[in-house]
N, C-alpha and C positions, 0 to 999 in steps of 0.2 A: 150558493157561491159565497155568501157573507159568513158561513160557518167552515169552508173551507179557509178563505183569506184571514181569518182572525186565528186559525191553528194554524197554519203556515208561518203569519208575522210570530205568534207566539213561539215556533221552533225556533224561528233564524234569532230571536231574543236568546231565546234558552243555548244556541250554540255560540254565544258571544260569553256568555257565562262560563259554559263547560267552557272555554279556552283560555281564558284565565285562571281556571281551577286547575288547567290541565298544562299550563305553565310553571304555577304556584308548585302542582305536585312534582313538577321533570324535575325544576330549580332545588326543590327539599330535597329531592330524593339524588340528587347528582352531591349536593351539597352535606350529603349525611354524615360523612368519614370526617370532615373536620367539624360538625356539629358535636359529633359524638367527642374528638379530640381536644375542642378548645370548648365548647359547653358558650355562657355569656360573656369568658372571660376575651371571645373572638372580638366580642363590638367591644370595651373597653380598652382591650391593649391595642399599644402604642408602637409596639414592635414590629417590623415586618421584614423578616430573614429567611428567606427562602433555600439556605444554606444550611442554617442550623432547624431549618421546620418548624419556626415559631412566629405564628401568622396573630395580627391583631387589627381589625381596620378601622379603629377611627380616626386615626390620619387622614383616610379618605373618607370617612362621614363627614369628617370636618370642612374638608377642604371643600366639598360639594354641596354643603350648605352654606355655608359661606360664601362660596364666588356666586352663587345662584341668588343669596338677599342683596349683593352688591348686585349683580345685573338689574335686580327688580330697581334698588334703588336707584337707580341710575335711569334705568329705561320706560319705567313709571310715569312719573313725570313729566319726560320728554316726548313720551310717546300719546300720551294725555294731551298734552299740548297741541302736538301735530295733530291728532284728532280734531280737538276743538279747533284750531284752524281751522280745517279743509274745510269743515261743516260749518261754521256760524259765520268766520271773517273773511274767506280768501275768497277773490272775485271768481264768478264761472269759469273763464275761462281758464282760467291756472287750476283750477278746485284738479281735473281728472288727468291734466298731465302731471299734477306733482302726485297725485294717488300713485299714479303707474307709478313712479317711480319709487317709493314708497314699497309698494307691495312688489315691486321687483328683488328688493332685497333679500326677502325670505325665498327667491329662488335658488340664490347664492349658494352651491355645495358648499360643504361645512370645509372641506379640505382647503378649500380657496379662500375665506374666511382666514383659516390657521396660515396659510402662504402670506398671505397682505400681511394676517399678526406676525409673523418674523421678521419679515423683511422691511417694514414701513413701522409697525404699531410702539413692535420691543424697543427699536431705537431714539424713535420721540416719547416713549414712555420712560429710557435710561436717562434722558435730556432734560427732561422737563419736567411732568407731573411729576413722577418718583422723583428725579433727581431734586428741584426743588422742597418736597414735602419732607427727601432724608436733611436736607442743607437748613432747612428753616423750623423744621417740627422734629426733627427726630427725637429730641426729651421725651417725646408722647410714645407710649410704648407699640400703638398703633403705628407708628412712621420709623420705627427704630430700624436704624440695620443700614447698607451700603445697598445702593440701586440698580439690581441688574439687568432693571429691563423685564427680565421673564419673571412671574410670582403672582400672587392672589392676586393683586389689583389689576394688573392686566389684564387674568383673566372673567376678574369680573367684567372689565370694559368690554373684554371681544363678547363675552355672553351678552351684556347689553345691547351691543347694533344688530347680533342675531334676533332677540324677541321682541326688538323696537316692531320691525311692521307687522307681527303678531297684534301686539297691543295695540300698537292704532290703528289698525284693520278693523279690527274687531271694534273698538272703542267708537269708530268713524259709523259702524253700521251699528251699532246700538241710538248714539247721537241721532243719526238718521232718523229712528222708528219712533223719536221723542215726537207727540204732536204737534203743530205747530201752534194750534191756542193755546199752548202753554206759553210759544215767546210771544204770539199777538198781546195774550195778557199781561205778561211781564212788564212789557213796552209801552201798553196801553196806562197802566198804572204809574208809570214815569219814570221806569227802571232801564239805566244805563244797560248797553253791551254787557259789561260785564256781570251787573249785577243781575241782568234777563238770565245769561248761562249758568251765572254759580246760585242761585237761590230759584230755575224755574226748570232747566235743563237738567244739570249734572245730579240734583234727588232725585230725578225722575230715572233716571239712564244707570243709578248707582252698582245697583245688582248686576246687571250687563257689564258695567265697565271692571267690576271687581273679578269677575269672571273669566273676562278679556285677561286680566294680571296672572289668575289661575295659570289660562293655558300659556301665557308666556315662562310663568316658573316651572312647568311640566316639561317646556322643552330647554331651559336650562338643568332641571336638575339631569336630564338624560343625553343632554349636547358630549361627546367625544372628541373629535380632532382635532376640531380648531380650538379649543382647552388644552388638550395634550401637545400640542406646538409653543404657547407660551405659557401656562404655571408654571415652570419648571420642574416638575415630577419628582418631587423629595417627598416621601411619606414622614412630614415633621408636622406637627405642631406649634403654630407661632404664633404669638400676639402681634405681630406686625403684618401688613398690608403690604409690605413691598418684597418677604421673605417666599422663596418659593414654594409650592404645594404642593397637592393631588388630589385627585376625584377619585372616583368610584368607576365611573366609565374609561377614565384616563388608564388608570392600572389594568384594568380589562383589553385595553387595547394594546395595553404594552407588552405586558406579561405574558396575555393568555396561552399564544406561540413559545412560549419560552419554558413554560411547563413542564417539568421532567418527571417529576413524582407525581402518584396518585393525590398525595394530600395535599402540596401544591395547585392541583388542577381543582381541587373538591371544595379548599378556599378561595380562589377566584369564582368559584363557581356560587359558592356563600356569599360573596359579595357585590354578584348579582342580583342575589336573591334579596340581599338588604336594599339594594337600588328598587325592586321591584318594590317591594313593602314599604319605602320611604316613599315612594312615589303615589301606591293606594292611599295610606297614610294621608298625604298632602289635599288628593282629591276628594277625601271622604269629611277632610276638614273644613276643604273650601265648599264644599255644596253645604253642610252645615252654617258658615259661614254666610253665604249667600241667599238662607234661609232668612237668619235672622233681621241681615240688612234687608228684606222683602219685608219682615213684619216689624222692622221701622217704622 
């Protein structure tokens, strides 16, 4: 039995492998006709005309890393936060009604998400944040430009409250699995609240929580509608934070219906493919990453 279950688990391993391989190869091989036509000059150009058949997307490499390090930045920290809440300071009996609520978030379809951002998010973002930051910062080339509500910052925001209860979910059950002699001793040595969590807690839990960040920038960089509702969908390039954008996932959801030629469909289909590879990419960095903070 024990040589059966260990070649059993070893196949269902090995079919998680082949279907990755077996993705990589559908995506290359759909994606081959504009590989062959546009070569690397696909990921550097700027251009995307589907009229005149000259496809470039880092527009949307851009834009998707981008709104995805504003999400992290934003939802990071707050999400960090609310973790260490629930865990260290908030009394029992609040601790599992605010989790629920919390982890309710991420049930939230993504479409619904993008409904709230147009109709509530875009307009107190033309108001205020943006409106202020173009009215007071705009010399800074990051705030330059007129506020329309829909654009990068936006979009970083909506991608933020998405992988907020990712992050503290996750963050909350790593906290959790910290021993507790680590804060008995903390406390015992004469160390404040604070300085129990940041010098006896958060080394201990570091790798967990940077992990936690991972999987929240895994599903930013692949989040689609509620993005494609407010960036506003211009394949431009801008130094500003308030000027509209696009993703990767965005133009995939817009375009891909709309596809009339083969080499139109074959570079939507390429830049899929670079979503895919950006995203192995991401995860092969973070587990390296998470290596190293372990042999800290």
């Amino acid at each position: 039995m024990d040589r059966i279950f260990r070649h059993s688990t070893r196949i269902f391993a090995l079919m998680v492998i082949a279907l990755a391989v077996a993705i990589f190869a559908g995506l290359l091989h759909a994606a081959m006709p504009a590989v062959k036509q546009f070569g690397f000059r696909f990921i550097t150009g700027r251009t995307w005309d589907p009229v005149e058949q000259n496809f470039g997307a880092l527009p949307f490499l851009f834009g998707t890393i981008v709104s995805s390090a504003l999400a992290l930045l934003i939802a990071t920290p707050v999400g960090l936060g609310v973790a260490i809440f629930l865990n260290e300071l908030a009394p029992r009996r609040v601790r599992a009604p605010l989790a629920f609520v919390i982890d309710l978030l991420a049930a939230i379809p993504s479409v619904v998400y993008g409904l709230w951002g147009i109709f509530t998010l875009v307009p107190f973002m033309r108001e205020h944040p943006s409106g202020w930051l173009a009215r007071h910062l705009g010399w800074i080339p990051l705030f330059r430009g007129p506020s329309y509500g829909v654009g990068m910052l936006t979009g970083g925001v909506i991608l933020a409250i998405m992988i907020l209860p990712t992050i503290s979910s996750i963050s909350r059950e790593v906290l959790s699995a910290v021993p507790n002699t680590q804060r008995e001793g903390a406390l015992a040595l004469g160390s404040t609240r604070w300085e129990m969590v940041r010098h006896a807690v958060l080394p201990y839990a570091k790798s967990g929580i940077f992990g936690a960040v991972v999987l929240g920038l895994g599903r930013a960089l692949g989040e689609t509608m509620a993005v494609t509702m407010v960036i506003g969908n211009r394949p431009e390039i801008s130094a500003s934070l308030l000027a509209p954008s696009y993703t990767m996932a965005s133009v995939l959801a817009n375009e891909f219906a709309e596809a009339t030629t083969d080499l139109y469909v074959s570079a939507l289909v390429e830049i899929g493919l670079l979503l895919f590879v950006v995203t192995i990419l991401v995860n092969i960095g973070a587990r390296l990453m998470v290596r190293k903070v372990k042999q800290a």
